[in-house]
Backbone as XML, in Angstrom:
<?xml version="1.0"?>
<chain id="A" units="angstrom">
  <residue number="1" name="UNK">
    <atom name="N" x="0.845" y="-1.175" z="0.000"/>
    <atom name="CA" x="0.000" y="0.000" z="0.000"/>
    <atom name="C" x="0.891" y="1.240" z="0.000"/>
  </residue>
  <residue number="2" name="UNK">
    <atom name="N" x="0.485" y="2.259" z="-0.902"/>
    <atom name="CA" x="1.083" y="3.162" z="-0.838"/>
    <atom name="C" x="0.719" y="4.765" z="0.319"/>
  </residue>
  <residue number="3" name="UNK">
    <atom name="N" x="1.412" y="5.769" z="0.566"/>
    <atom name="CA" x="0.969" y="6.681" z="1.357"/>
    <atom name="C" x="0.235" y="8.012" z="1.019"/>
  </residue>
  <residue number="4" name="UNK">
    <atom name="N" x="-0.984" y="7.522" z="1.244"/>
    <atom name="CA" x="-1.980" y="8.589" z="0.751"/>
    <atom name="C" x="-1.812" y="9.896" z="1.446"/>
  </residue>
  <residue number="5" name="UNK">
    <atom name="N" x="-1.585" y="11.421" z="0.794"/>
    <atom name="CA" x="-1.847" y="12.397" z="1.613"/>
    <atom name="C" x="-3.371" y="12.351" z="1.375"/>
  </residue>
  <residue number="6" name="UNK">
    <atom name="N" x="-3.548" y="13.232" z="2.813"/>
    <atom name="CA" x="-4.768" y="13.763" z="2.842"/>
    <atom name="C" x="-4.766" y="15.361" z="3.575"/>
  </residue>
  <residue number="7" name="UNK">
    <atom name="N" x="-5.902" y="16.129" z="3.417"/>
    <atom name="CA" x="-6.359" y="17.426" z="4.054"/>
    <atom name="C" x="-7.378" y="17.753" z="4.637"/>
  </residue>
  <residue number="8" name="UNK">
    <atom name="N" x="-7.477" y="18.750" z="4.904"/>
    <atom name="CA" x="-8.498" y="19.275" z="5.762"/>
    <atom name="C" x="-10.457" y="19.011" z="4.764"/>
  </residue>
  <residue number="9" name="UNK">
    <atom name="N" x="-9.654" y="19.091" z="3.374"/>
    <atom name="CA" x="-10.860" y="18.898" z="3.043"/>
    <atom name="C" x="-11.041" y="17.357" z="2.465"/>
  </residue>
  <residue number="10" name="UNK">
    <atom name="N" x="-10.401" y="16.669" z="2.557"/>
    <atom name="CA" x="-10.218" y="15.005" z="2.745"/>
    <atom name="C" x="-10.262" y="14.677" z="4.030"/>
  </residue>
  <residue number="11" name="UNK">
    <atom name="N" x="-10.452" y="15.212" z="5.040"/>
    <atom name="CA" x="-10.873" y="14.064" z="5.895"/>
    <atom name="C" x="-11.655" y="13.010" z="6.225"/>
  </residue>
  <residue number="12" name="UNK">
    <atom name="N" x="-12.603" y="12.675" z="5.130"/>
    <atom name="CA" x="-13.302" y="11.558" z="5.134"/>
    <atom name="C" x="-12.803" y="10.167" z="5.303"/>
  </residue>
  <residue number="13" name="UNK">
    <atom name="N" x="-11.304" y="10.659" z="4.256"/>
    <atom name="CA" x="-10.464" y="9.332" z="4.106"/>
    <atom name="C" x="-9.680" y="8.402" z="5.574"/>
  </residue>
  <residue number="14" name="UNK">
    <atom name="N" x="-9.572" y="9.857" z="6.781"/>
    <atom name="CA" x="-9.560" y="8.993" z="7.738"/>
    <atom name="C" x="-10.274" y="8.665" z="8.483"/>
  </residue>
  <residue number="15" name="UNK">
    <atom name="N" x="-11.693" y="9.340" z="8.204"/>
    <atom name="CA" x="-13.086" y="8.484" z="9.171"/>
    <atom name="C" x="-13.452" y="7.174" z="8.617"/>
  </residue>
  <residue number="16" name="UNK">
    <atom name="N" x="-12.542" y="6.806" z="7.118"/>
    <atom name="CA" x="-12.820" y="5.420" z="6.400"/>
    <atom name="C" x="-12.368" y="4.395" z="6.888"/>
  </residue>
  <residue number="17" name="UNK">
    <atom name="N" x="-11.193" y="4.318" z="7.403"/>
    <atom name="CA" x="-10.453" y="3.862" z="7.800"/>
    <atom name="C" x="-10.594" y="3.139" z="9.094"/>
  </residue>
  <residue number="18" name="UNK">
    <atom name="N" x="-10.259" y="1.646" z="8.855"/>
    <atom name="CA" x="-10.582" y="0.604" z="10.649"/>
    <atom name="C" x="-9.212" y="1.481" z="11.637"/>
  </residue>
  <residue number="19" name="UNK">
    <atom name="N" x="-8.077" y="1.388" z="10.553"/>
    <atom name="CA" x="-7.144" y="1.568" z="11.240"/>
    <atom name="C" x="-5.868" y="2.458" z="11.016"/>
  </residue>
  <residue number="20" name="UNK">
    <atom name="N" x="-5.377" y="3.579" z="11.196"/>
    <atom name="CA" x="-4.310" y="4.343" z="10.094"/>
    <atom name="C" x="-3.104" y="4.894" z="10.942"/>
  </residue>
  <residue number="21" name="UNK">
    <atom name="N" x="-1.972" y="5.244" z="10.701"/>
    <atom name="CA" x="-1.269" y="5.780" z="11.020"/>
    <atom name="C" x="-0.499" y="7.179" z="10.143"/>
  </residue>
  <residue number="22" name="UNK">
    <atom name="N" x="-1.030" y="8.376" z="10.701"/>
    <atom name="CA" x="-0.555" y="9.207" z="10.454"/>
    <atom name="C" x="0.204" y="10.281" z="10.411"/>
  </residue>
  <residue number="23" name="UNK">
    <atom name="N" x="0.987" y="10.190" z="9.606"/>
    <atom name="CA" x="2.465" y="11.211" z="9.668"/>
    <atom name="C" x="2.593" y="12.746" z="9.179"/>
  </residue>
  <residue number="24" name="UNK">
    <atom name="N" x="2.549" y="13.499" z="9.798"/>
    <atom name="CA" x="2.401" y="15.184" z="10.261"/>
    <atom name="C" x="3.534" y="15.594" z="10.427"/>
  </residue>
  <residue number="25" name="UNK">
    <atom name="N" x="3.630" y="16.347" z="8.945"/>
    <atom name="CA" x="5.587" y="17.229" z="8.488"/>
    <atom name="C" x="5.037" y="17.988" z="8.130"/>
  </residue>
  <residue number="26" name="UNK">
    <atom name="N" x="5.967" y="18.926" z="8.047"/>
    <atom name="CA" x="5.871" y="20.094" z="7.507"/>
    <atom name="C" x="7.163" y="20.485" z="6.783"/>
  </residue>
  <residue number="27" name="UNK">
    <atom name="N" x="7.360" y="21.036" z="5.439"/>
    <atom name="CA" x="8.409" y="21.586" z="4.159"/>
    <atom name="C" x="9.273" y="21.397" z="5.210"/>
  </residue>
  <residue number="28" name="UNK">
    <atom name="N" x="9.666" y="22.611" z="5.554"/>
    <atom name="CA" x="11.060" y="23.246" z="6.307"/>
    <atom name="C" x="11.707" y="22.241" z="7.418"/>
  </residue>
  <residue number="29" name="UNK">
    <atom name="N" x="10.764" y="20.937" z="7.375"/>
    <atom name="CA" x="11.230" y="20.255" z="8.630"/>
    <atom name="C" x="12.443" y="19.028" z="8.079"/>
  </residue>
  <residue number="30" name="UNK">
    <atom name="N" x="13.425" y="19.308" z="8.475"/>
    <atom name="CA" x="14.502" y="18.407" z="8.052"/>
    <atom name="C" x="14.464" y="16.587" z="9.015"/>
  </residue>
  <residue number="31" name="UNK">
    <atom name="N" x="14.149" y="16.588" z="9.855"/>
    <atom name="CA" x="13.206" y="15.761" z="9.983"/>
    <atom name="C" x="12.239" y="14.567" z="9.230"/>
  </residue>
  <residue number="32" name="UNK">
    <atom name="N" x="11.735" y="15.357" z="9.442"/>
    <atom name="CA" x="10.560" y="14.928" z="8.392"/>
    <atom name="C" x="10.925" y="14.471" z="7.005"/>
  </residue>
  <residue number="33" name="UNK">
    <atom name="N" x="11.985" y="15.167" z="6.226"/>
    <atom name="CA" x="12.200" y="14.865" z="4.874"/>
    <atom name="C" x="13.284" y="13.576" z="5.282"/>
  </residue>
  <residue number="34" name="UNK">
    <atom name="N" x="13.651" y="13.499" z="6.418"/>
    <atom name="CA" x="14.691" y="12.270" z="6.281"/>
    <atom name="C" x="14.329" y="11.211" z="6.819"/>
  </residue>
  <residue number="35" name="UNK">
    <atom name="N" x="13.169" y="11.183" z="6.827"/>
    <atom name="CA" x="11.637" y="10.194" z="7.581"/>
    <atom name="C" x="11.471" y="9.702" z="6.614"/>
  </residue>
  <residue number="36" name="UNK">
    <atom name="N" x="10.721" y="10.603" z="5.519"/>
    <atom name="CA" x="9.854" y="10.187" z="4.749"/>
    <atom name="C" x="9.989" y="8.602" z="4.133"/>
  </residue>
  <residue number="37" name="UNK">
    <atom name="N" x="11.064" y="8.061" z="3.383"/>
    <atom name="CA" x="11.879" y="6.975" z="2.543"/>
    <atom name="C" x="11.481" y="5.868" z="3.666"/>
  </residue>
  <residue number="38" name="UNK">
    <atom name="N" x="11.839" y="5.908" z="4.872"/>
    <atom name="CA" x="11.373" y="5.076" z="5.585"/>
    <atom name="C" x="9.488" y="4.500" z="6.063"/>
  </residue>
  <residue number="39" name="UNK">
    <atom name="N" x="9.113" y="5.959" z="6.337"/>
    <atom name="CA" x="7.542" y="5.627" z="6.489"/>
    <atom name="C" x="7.315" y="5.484" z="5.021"/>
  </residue>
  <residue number="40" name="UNK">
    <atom name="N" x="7.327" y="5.842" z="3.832"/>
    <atom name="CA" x="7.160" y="4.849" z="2.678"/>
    <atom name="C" x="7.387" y="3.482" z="2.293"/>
  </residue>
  <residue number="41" name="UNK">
    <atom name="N" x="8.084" y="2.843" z="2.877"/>
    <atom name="CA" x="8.842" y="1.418" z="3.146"/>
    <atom name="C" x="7.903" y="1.408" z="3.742"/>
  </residue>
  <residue number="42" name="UNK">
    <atom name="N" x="7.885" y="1.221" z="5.089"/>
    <atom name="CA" x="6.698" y="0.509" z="5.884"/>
    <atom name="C" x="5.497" y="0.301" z="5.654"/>
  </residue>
  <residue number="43" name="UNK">
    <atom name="N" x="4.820" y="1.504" z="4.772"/>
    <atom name="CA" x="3.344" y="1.507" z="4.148"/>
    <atom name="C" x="3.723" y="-0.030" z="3.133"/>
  </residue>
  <residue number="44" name="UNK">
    <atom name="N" x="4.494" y="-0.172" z="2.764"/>
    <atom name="CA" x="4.613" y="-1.520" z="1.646"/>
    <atom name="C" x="4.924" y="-3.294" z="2.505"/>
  </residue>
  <residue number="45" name="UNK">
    <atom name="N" x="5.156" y="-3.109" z="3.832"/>
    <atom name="CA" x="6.044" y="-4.093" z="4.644"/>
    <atom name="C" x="4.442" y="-4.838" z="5.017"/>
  </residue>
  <residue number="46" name="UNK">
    <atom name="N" x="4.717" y="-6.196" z="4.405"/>
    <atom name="CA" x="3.698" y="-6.967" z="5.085"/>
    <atom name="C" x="3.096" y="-6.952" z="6.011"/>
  </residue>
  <residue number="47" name="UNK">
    <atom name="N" x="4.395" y="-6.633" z="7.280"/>
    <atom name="CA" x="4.105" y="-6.507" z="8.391"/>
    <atom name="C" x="3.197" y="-5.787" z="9.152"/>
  </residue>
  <residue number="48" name="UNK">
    <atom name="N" x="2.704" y="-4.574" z="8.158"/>
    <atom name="CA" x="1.488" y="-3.481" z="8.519"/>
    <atom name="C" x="0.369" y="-3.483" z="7.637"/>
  </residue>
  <residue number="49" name="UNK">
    <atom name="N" x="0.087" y="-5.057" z="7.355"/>
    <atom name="CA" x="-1.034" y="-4.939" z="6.422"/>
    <atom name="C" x="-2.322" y="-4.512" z="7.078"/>
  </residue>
  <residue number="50" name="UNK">
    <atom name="N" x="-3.230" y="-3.762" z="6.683"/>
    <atom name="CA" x="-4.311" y="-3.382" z="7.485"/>
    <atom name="C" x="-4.306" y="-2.318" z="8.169"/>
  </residue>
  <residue number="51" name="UNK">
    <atom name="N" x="-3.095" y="-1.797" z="7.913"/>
    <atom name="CA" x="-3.067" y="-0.128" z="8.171"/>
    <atom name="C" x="-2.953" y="1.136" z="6.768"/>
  </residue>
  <residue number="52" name="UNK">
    <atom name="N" x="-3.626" y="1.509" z="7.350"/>
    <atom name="CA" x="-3.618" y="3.036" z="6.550"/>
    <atom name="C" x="-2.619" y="3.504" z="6.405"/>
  </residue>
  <residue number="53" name="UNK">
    <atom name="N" x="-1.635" y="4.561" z="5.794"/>
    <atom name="CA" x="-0.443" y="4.704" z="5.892"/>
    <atom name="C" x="-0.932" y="5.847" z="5.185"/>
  </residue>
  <residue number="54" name="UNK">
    <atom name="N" x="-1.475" y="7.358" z="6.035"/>
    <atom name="CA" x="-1.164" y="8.665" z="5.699"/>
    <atom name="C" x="-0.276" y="9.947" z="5.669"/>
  </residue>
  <residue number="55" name="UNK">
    <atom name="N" x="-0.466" y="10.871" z="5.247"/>
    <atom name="CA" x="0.559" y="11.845" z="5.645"/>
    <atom name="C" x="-0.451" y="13.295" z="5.532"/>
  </residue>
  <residue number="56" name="UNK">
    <atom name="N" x="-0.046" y="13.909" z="6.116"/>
    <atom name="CA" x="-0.424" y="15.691" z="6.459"/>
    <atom name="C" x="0.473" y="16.568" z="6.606"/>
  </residue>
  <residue number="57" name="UNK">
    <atom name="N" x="0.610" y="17.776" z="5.527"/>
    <atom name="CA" x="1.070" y="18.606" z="5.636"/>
    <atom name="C" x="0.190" y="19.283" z="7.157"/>
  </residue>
  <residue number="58" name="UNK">
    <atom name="N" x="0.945" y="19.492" z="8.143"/>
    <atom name="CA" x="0.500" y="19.922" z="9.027"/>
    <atom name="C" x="0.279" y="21.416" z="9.071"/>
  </residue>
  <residue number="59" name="UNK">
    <atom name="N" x="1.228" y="22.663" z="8.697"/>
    <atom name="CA" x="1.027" y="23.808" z="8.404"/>
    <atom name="C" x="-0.214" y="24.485" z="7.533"/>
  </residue>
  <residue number="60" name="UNK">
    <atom name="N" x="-0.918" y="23.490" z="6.582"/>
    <atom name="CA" x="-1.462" y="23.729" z="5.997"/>
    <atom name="C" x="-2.841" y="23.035" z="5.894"/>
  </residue>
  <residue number="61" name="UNK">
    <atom name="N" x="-2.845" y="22.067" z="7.213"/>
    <atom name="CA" x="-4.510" y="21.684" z="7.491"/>
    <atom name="C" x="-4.653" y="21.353" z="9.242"/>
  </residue>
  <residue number="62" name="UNK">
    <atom name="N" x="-4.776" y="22.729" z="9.582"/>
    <atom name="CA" x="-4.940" y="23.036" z="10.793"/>
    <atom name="C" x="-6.241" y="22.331" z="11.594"/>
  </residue>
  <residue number="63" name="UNK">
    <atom name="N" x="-7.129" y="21.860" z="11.005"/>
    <atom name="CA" x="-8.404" y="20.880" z="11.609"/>
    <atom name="C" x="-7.961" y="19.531" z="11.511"/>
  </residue>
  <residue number="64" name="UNK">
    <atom name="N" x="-6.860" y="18.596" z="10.591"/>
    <atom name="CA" x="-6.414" y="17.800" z="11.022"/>
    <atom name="C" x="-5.371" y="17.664" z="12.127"/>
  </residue>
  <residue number="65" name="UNK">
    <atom name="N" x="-4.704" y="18.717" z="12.116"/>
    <atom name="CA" x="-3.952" y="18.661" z="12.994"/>
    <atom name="C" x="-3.903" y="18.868" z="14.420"/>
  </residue>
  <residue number="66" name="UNK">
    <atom name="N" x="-5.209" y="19.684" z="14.608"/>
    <atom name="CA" x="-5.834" y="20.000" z="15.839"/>
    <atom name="C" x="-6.719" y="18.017" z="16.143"/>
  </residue>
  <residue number="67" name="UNK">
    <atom name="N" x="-6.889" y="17.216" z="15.748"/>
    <atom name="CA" x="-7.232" y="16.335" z="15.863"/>
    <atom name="C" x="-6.734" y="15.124" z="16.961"/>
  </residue>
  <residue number="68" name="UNK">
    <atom name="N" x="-4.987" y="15.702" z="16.514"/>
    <atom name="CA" x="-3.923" y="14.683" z="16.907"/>
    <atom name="C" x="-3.079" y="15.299" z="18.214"/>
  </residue>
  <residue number="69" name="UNK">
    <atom name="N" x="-4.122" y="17.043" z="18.332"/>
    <atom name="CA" x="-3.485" y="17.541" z="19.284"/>
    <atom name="C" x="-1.543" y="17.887" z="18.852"/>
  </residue>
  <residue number="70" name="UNK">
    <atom name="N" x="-0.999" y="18.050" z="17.705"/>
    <atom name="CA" x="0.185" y="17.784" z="16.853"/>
    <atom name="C" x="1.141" y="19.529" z="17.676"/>
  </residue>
  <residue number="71" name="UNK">
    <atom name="N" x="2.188" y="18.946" z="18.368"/>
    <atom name="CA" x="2.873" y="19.876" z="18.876"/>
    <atom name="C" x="4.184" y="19.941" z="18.516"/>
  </residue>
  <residue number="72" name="UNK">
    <atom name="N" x="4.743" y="19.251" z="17.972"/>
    <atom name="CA" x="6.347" y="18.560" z="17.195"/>
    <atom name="C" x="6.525" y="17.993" z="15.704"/>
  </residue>
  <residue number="73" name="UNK">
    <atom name="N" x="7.307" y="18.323" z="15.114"/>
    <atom name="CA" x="7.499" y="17.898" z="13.630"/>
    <atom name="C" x="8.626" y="17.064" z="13.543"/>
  </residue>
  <residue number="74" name="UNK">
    <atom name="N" x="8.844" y="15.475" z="13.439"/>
    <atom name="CA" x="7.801" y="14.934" z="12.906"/>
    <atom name="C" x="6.543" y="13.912" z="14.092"/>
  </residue>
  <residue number="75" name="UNK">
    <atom name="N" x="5.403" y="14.074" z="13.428"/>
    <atom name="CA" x="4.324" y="13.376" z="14.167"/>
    <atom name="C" x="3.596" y="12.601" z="14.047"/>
  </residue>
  <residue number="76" name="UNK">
    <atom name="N" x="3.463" y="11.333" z="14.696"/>
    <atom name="CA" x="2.882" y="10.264" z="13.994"/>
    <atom name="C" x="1.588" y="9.981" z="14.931"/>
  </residue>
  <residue number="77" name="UNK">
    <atom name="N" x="0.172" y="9.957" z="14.697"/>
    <atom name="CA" x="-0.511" y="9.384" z="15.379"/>
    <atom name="C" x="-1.337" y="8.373" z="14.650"/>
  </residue>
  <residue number="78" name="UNK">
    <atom name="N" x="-2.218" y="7.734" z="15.616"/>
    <atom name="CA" x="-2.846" y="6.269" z="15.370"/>
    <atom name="C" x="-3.974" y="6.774" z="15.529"/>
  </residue>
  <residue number="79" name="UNK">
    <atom name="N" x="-4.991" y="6.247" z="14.391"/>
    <atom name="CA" x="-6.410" y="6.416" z="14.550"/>
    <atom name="C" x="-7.101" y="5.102" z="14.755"/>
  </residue>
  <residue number="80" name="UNK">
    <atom name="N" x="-8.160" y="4.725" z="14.756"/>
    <atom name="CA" x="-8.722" y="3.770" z="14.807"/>
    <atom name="C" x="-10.548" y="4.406" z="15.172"/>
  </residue>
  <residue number="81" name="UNK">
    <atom name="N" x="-11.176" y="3.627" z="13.502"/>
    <atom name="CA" x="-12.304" y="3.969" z="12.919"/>
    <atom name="C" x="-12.548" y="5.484" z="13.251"/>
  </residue>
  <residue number="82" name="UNK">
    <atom name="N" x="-11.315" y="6.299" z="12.408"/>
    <atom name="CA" x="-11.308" y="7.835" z="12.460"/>
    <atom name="C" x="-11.120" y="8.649" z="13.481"/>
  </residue>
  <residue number="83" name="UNK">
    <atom name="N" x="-11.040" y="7.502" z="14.836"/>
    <atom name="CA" x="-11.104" y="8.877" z="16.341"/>
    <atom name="C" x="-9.641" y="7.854" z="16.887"/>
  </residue>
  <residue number="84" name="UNK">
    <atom name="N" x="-8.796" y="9.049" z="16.842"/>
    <atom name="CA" x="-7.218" y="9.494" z="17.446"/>
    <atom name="C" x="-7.249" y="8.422" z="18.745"/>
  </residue>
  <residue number="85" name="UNK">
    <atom name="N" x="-6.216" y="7.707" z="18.917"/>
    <atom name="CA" x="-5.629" y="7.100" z="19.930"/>
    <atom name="C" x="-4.800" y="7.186" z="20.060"/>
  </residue>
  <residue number="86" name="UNK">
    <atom name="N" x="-3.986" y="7.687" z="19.894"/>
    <atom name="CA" x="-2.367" y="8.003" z="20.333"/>
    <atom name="C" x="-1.537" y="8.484" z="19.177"/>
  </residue>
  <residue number="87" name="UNK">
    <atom name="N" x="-0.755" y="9.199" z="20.008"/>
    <atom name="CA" x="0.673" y="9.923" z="18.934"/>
    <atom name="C" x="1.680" y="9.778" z="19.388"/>
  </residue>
  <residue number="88" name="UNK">
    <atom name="N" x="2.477" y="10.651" z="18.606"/>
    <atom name="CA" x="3.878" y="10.598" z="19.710"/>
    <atom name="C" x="5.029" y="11.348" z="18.302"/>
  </residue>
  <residue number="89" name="UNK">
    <atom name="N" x="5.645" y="12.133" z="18.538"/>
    <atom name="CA" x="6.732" y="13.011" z="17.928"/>
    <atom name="C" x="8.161" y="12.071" z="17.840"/>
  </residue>
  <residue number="90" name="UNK">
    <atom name="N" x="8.929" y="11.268" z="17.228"/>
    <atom name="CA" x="9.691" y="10.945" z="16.726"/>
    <atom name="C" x="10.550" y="10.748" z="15.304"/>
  </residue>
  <residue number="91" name="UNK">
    <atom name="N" x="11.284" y="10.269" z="15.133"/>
    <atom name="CA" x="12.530" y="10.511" z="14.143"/>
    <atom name="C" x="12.893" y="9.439" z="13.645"/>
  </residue>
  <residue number="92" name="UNK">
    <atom name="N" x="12.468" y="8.181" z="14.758"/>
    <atom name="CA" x="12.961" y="6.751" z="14.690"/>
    <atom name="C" x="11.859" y="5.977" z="14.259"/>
  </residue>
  <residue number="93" name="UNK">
    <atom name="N" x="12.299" y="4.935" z="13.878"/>
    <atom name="CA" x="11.514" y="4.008" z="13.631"/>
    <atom name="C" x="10.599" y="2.624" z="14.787"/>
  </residue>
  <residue number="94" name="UNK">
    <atom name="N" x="11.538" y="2.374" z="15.758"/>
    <atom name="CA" x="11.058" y="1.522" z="16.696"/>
    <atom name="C" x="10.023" y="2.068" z="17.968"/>
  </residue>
  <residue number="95" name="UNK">
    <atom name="N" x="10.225" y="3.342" z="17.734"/>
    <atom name="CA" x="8.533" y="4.152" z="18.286"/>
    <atom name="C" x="7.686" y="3.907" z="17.702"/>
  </residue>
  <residue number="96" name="UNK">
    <atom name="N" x="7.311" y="4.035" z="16.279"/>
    <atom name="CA" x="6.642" y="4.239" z="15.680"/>
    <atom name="C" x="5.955" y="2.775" z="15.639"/>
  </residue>
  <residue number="97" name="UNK">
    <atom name="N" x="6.535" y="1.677" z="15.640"/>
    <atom name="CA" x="6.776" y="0.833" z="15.274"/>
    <atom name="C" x="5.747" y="-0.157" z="17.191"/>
  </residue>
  <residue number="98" name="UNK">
    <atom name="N" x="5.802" y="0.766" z="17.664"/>
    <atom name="CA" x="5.498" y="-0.123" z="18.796"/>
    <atom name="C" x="3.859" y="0.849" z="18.795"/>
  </residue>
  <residue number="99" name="UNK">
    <atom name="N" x="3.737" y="1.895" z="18.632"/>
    <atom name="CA" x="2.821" y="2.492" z="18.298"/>
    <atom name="C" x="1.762" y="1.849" z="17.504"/>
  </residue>
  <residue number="100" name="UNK">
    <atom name="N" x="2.188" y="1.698" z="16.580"/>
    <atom name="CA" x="1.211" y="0.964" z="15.092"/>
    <atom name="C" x="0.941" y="-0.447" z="15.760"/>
  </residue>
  <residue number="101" name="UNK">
    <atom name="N" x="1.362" y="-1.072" z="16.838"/>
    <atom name="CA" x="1.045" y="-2.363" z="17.289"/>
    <atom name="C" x="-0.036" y="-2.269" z="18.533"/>
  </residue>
  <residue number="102" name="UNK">
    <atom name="N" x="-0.258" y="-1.037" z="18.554"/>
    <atom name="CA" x="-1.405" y="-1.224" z="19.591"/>
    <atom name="C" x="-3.035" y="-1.131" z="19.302"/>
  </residue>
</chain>
């Protein structure tokens, strides 16, 4: 599966969703751009079949981002059937990674 963005005026796509994990960057965030290659890999890894695998420009859809409560770039939270269960601001992968397993 590949990583769908979505926006403020797509949010349907994560009320669709049983289950998603979503990643909240923003341009200027160096971070974030050295994330990205990796959370693209994982959207494809067997291992997360049955997850959603989004992304949000966060600067630029302020009602998603107010969702996840999003205070740090980069930000990953977990939805489940569209209503937020957890986030968490990291860089690494084995956060993220224990995250998406709950």
């Amino acid at each position: 599966m590949e990583v769908k963005k979505i926006t403020d005026s797509t949010i349907n796509e994560l009320e669709k969703s049983d289950k998603a994990i979503v990643k909240y960057y923003a341009d200027w965030c160096g971070s974030c751009r050295l994330f990205a290659p990796k959370f693209k890999k994982m959207a494809t890894d067997e291992q997360f079949n049955g997850i959603d695998f989004l992304e949000v420009n966060a600067e630029e859809n302020p009602q998603l981002r107010s969702l996840a409560e999003v205070a740090n770039l980069p930000y990953f939270a977990l939805f489940k059937d569209g209503k937020f269960v957890s986030g968490l601001s990291t860089a690494k992968e084995e956060p993220l990674i224990k995250l998406m397993e709950n």
